[in-house]
C-alpha positions in Angstrom: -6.4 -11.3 16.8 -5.6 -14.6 14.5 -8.7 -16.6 14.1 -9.0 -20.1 14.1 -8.3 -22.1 10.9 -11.3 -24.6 10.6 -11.5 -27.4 8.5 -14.8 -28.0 6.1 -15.9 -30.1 3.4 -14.3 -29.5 0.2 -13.1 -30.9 -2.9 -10.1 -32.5 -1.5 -7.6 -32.2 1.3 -5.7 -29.4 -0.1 -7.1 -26.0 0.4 -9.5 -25.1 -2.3 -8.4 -22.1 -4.6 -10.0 -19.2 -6.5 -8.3 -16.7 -8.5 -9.6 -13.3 -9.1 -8.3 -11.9 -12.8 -8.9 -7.9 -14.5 -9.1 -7.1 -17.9 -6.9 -4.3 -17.0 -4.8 -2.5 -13.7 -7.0 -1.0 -11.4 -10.3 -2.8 -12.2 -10.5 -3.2 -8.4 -9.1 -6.7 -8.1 -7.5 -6.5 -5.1 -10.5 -4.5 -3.1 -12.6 -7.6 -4.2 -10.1 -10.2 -3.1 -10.3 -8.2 0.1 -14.1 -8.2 0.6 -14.3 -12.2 -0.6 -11.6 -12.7 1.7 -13.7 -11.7 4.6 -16.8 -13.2 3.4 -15.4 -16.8 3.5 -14.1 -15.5 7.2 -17.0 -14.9 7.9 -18.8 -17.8 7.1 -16.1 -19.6 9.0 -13.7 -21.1 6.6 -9.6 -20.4 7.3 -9.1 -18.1 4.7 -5.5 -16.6 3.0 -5.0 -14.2 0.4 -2.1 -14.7 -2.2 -0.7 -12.9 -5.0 2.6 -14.7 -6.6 4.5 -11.3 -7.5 3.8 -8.1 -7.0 5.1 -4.6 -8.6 4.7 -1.5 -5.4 6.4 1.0 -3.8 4.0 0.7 -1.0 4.7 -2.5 0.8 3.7 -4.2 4.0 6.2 -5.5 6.9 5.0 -8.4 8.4 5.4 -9.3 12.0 9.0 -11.3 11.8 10.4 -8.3 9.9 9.7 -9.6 6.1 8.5 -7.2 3.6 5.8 -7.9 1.1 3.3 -6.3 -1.2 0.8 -4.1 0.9 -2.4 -5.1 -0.5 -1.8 -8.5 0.8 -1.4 -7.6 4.5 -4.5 -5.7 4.4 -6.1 -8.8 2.6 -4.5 -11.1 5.5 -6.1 -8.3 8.2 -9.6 -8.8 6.7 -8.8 -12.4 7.1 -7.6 -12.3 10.8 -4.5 -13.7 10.3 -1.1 -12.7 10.5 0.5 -12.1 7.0 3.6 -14.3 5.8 5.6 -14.1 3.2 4.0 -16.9 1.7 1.0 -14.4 0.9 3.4 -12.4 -1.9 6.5 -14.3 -2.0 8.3 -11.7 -5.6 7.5 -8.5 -4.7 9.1 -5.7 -7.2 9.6 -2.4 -6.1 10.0 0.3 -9.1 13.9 2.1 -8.4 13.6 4.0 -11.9 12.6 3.3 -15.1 13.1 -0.5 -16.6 14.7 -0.5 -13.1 13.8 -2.5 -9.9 14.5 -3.6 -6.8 13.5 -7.8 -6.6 12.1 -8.8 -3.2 12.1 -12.8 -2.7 10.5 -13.9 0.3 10.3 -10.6 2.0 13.9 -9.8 1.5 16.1 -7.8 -1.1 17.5 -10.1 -3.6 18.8 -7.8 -6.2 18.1 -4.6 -8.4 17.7 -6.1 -12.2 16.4 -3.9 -15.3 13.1 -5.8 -17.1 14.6 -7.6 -19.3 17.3 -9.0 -17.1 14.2 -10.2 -14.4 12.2 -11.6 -17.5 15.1 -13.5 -19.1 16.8 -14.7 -15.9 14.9 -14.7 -13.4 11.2 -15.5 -14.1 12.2 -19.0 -15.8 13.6 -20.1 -12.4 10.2 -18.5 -10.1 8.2 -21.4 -10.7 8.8 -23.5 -7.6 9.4 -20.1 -5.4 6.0 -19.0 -6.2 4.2 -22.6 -6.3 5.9 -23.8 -2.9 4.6 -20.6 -1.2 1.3 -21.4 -2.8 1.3 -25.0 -1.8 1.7 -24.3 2.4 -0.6 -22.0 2.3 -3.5 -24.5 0.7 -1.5 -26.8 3.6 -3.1 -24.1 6.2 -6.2 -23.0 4.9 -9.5 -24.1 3.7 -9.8 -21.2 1.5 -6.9 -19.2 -0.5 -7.6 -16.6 -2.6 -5.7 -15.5 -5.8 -5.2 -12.4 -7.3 -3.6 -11.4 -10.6 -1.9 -8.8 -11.5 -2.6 -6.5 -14.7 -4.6 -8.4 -17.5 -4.2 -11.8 -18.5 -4.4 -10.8 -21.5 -1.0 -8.9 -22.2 0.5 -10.8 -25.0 4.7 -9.6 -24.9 4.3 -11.1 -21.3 2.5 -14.3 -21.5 5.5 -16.7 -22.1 6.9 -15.9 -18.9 3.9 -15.5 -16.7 3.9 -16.5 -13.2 0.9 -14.4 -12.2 -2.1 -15.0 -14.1 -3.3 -17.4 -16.1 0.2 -19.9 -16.4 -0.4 -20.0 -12.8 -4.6 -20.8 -12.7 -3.4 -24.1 -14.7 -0.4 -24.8 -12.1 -2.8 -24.7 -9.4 -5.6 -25.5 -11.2 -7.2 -22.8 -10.3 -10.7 -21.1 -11.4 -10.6 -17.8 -12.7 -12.9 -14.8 -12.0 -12.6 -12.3 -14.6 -12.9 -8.5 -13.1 -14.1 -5.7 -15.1 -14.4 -1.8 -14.6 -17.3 -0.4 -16.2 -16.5 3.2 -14.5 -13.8 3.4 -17.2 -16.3 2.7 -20.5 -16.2 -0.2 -23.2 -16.6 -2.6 -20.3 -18.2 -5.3 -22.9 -15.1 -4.7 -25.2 -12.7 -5.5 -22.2 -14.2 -8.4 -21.4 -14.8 -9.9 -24.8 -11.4 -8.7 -25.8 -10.0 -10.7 -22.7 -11.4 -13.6 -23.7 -10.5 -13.3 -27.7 -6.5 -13.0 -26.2 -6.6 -16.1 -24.1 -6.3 -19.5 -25.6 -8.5 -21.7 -25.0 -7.2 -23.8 -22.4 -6.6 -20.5 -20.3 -10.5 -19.4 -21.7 -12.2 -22.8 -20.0 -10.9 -21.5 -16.8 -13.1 -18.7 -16.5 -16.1 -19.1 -14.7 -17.7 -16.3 -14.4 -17.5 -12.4 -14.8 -17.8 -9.3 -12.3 -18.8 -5.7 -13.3 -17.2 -3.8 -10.8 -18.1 0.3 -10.3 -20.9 0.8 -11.4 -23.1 4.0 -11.3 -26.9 4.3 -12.5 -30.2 2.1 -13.1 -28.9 -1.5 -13.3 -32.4 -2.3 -15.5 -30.4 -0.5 -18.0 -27.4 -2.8 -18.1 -29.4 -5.5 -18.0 -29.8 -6.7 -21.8 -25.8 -5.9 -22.3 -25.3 -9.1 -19.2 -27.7 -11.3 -21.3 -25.8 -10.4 -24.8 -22.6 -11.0 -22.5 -23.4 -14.4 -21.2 -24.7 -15.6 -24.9 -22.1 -14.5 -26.6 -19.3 -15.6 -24.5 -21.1 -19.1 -22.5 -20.2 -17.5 -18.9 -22.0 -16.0 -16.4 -22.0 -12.5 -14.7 -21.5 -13.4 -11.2 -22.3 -9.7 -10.1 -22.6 -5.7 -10.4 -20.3 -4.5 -8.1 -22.1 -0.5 -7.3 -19.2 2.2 -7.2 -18.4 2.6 -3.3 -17.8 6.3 -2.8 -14.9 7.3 0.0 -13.3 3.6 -0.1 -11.3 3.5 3.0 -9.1 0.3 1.8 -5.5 1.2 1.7 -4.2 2.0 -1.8 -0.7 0.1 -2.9 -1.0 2.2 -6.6 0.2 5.5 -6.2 -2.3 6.0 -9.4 -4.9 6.5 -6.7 -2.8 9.9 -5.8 -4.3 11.8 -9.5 -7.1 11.0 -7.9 -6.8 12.7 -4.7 -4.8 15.8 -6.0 -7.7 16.8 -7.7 -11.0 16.6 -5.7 -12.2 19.6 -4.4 -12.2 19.4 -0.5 -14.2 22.2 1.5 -12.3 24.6 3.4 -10.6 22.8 6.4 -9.1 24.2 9.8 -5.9 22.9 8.6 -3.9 22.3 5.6 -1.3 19.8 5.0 0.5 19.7 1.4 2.3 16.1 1.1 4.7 16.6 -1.7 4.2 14.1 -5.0 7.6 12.7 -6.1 7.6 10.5 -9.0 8.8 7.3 -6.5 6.6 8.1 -3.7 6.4 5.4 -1.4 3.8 4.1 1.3 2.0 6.9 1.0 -0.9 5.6 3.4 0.7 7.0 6.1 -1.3 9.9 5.6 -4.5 7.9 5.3 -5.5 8.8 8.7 -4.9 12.3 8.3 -7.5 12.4 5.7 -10.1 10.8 8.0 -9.7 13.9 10.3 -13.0 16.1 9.6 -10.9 19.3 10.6 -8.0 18.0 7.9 -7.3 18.4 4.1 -4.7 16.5 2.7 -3.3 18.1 -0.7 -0.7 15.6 -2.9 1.2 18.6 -5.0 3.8 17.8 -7.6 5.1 21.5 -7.9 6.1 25.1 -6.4 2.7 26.9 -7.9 0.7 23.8 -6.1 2.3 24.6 -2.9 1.1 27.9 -1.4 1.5 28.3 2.5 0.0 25.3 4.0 0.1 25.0 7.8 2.4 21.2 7.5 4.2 20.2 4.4 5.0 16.4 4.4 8.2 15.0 2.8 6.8 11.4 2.7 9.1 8.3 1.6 10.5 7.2 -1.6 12.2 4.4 -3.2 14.9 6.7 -4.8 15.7 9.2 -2.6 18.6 11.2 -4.4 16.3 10.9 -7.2 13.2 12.4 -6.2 15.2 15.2 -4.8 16.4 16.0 -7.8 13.0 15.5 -9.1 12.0 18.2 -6.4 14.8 20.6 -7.1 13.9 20.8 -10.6 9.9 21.4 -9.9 11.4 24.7 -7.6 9.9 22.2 -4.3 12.8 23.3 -2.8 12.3 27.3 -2.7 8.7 26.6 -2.5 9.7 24.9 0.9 11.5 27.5 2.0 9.1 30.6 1.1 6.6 28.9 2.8 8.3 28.3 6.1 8.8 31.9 6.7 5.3 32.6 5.2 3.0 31.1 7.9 4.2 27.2 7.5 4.7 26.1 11.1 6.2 22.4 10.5 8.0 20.9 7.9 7.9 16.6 8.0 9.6 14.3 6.9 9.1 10.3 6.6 11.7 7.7 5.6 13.1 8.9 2.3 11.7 12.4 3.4 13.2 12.1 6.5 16.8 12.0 4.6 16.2 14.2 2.0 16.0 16.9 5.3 19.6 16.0 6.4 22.3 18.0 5.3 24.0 15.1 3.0 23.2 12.1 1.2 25.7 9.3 0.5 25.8 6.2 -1.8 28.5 4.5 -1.7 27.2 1.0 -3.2 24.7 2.1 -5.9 22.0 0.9 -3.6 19.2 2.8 -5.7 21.1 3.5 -8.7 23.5 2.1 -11.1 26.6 3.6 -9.8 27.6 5.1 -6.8 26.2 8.7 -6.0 25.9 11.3 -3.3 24.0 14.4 -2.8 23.7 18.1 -0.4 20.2 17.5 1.9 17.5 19.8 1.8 20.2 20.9 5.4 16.8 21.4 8.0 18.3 18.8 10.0 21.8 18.3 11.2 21.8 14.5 10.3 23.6 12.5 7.2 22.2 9.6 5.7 24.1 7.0 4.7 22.8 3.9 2.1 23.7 0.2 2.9 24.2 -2.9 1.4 21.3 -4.9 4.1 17.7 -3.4 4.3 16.2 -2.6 7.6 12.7 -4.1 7.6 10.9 -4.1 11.2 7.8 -3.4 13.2 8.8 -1.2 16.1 7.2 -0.4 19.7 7.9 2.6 21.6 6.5 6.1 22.9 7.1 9.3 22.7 10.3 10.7 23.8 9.8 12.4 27.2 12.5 14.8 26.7 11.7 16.4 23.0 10.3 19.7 22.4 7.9 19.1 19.7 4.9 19.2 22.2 2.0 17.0 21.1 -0.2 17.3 24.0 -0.4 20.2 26.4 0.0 17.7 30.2 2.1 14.8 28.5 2.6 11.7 29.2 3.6 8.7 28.1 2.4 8.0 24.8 2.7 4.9 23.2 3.9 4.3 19.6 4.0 1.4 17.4 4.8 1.6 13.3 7.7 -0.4 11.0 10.6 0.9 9.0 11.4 -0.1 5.8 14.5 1.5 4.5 18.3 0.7 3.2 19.9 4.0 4.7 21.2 4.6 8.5 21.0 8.3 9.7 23.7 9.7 12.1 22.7 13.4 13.2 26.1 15.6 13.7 24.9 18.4 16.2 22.6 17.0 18.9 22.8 20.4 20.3 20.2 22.1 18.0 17.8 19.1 18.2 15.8 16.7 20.3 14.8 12.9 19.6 11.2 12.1 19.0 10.8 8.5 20.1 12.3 6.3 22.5 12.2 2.6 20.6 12.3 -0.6 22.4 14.6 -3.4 21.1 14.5 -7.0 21.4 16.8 -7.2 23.9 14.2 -4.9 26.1 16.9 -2.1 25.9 15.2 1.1 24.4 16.9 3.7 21.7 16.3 6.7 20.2 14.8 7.3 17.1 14.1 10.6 14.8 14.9 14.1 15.4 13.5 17.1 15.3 14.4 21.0 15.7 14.0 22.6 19.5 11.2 25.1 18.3 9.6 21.5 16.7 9.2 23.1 13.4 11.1 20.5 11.4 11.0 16.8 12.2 12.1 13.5 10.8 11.5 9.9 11.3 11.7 6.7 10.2 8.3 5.2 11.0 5.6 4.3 8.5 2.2 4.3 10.2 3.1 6.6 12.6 0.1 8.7 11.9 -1.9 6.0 12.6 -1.4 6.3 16.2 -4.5 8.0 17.5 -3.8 9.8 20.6 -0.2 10.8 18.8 -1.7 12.0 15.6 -4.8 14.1 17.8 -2.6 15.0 19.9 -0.1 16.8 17.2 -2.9 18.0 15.3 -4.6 20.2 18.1 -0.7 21.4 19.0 -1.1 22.7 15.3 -4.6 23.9 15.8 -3.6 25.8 19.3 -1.3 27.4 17.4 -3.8 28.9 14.9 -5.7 30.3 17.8 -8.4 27.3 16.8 -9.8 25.1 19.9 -8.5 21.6 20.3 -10.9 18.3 19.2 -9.0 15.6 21.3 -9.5 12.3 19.8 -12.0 11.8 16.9 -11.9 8.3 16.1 -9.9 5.1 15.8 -7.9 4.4 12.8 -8.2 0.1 13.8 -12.0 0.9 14.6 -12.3 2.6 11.1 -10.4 -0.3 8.8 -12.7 -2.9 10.6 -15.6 -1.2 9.8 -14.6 -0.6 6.3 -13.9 -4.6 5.7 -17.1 -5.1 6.9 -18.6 -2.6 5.0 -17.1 -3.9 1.0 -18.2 -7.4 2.3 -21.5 -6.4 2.9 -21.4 -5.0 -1.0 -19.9 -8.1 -2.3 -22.2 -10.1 -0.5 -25.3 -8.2 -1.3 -24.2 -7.9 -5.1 -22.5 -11.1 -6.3 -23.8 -14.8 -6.6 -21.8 -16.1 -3.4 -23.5 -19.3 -4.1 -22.0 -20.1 -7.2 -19.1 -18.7 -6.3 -18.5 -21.4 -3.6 -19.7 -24.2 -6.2 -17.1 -23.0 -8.9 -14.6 -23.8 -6.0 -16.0 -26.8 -5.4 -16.9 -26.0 -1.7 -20.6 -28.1 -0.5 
């Protein structure tokens, strides 16, 4: 539910701003915007997250159908607010290398290579990026900023529309974040600091250790030497949060996962790791499952027999199934199906790569036009377009598919969101069934997905379709009866869960940072 936007006092009648700034990528900045964007929720200020351009693969579709970064719709969940466009209006979304896909204002505006977006392009983002900034302070009592990389990068500084060019368009003071988990956290920062001139330097106000592990007595004469030597203040020591449940929009978060050693589950689910792996938060849910262990594998030897293997999406789909051809994914797949594998999935870019062809006729992810054979477990062919399909969708579960999820079924209810450039057409309806029955705006409803009869191969189009409780349950117990195991029924509730969790990083900020200063730097009585 939206909350209220309330008006307090503050330093004038524009929203007041704060930006949060790393010494490097995955400091934690945007898990920190998150919590800080709850805090001032919570102590009842109209609060909007906002992060000029973006660079993911795994993006966010916000309720009108626009597509933007997806750290900033989490960020405008913790907020309880709906998220705009406003919140991210550049995203860039990787195609290959030195090769992207721009995303103005939550739709495609072309595919440029880095030095065409840096020459062209960023000279002219200025007003795009300030306008968005600008109705948003308009809204809210409270927006909050977040960088992207280091400030300090110099080959990017003259064109700069994230960091510290804009801090001085909006005036805006600067946090400086810093990951000590990594080492030479002193070095980062100073080094920050040396890089910046000193205009951009006066706008930092303060410094946050974030991660860290031990006896915090210890660390304490490296703050003191920290605060002499550079005249700024640590703010806070940000502890390292084991099992953060915030979702991801850095696929660098996947090395992570591939290699931590998970007890022996009841089931066994191998999502396969292509290099332009996409919303991969789907599976998010399925890692919460206690009787669940998700695997990310990136090869043939990695693979094994798991009981699910998980095609998941992609920004390059003919690509990545090269990618997967040459790893030997695709024998790998098909050893393991008739080696105790009972259901092979596929989502979005997944989804296609399980039809039997895959046709490009405009170069929509690549330079030049392109087609390719499917992985053929489907009878569908994907074809890409010139216009992107980006929607939330409503639904349930098709009454009349084979793939049963729940022994005495009824209607189950559905809701997830596309994001993709390709339409599917399946060719033999006779050897499959439709998974979901999706209502349109009109009120009319239409199918959507397919699967196999026997429901060991399915494809969809719908993100966040594991995040349907009583669906994913549901399937994972049709899985587990298979085994011979007993069923759970439903463990928990993937909303429940993500509330709790923005409480829970709040409650660490809050507990860990000077909030009191924090409000003063932004001027806020």
């Amino acid at each position: 539910m939206e909350k209220s936007k309330s008006r307090v006092s503050k330093k004038d009648s524009s929203g007041a701003v704060l930006m949060l700034q790393g010494t490097a990528s995955d400091v934690g900045k945007s898990v920190v915007t998150t919590a800080l964007c709850r805090i001032f929720t919570q102590d009842g200020y109209g609060t909007a997250p906002y992060k000029s351009q973006n660079m993911a693969l795994n993006s966010y579709v916000t309720e009108d159908g626009k597509e933007i970064g997806r750290a900033q719709g989490v960020q405008a969940e913790a907020c309880g607010i709906k998220a705009t466009t406003d919140m991210n209006p550049i995203l860039i979304k990787p195609v290959k290398d030195m090769f992207s896909q721009i995303v103005v204002h939550g739709e495609p505006y072309q595919q440029m290579s880095a030095s065409d977006y840096r020459e062209h392009f960023l000279p002219r983002a200025k007003v795009t990026v300030m306008d968005a900034l600008d109705r948003l302070r308009d809204q809210y009592d409270i927006v909050v900023m977040e960088g992207a990389g280091s400030p300090a990068e110099i080959n990017l500084k003259s064109n700069d529309i994230v960091n510290m060019n804009l801090a001085g368009w909006a005036d805006a003071p600067v946090l400086l974040i810093a990951d000590i988990d990594r080492g030479g956290v002193f070095a980062f920062i100073v080094g920050t600091l040396e890089l910046l001139e000193p205009h951009e330097r006066q706008r930092v106000k303060g410094f946050i250790i974030n991660k860290f592990r031990g006896d915090i007595k210890l660390l304490e004469p490296g703050l003191d030497w920290l605060t002499k030597r550079t005249g700024i203040p640590v703010l806070g020591v940000l502890p390292f949060i084991e099992e953060l449940k915030i979702e991801a929009e850095d696929s660098v978060v996947l090395d992570t996962l591939r290699h931590r050693v998970v007890d022996h589950r009841d089931i066994d689910i191998a999502v396969i790791q292509y290099p332009r792996i996409s919303n991969f938060t789907d599976f998010d849910p399925l890692r919460e499952e206690k009787d669940i262990s998700v695997r990310y594998v990136k090869s043939a030897s990695e693979l094994g027999s798991p009981d699910v293997i998980i095609l998941p999406g992609t920004k390059d789909t003919i690509g990545d199934l090269e990618y997967l051809r040459m790893q030997g994914l695709d024998d790998g797949i098909a050893v393991a199906m008739g080696s105790g594998t009972q259901q092979l999935v596929g989502i979005c870019g997944g989804y296609q790569m399980l039809g039997e062809m895959l046709i490009d006729p405009f170069a929509v992810e690549a330079s030049e036009p392109r087609s390719a054979e499917g992985l053929a477990y489907l009878p569908v062919t994907t074809t890409f377009l010139k216009e992107k399909t980006t929607v939330r969708v409503h639904g349930t579960l098709a009454l009349e598919h084979s793939l049963r999820l729940e022994e005495n079924q009824g209607v189950t209810a559905i809701e997830g969101y596309e994001i993709h450039m390709g339409e599917t057409d399946c060719s033999n309806k006779n050897n499959v069934t439709p998974l979901f029955r999706i209502e349109q705006i009109t009120g009319e409803h239409v199918h959507e997905g397919w699967g196999t009869l026997d429901g060991a191969t399915w494809g969809t189009y719908l993100h966040g379709v594991f995040h349907n409780d009583t669906l994913r349950r549901s399937w994972l117990d049709g899985i587990r009866v298979k085994k011979g195991l007993k069923t759970f029924g439903q463990t928990y509730s993937s909303n429940i869960l993500k509330e709790q969790e923005f409480e829970r990083i709040a409650e660490v900020v809050r507990n860990h940072v000077d909030m009191e200063q924090i409000y003063a730097i932004m001027g806020i009585r």
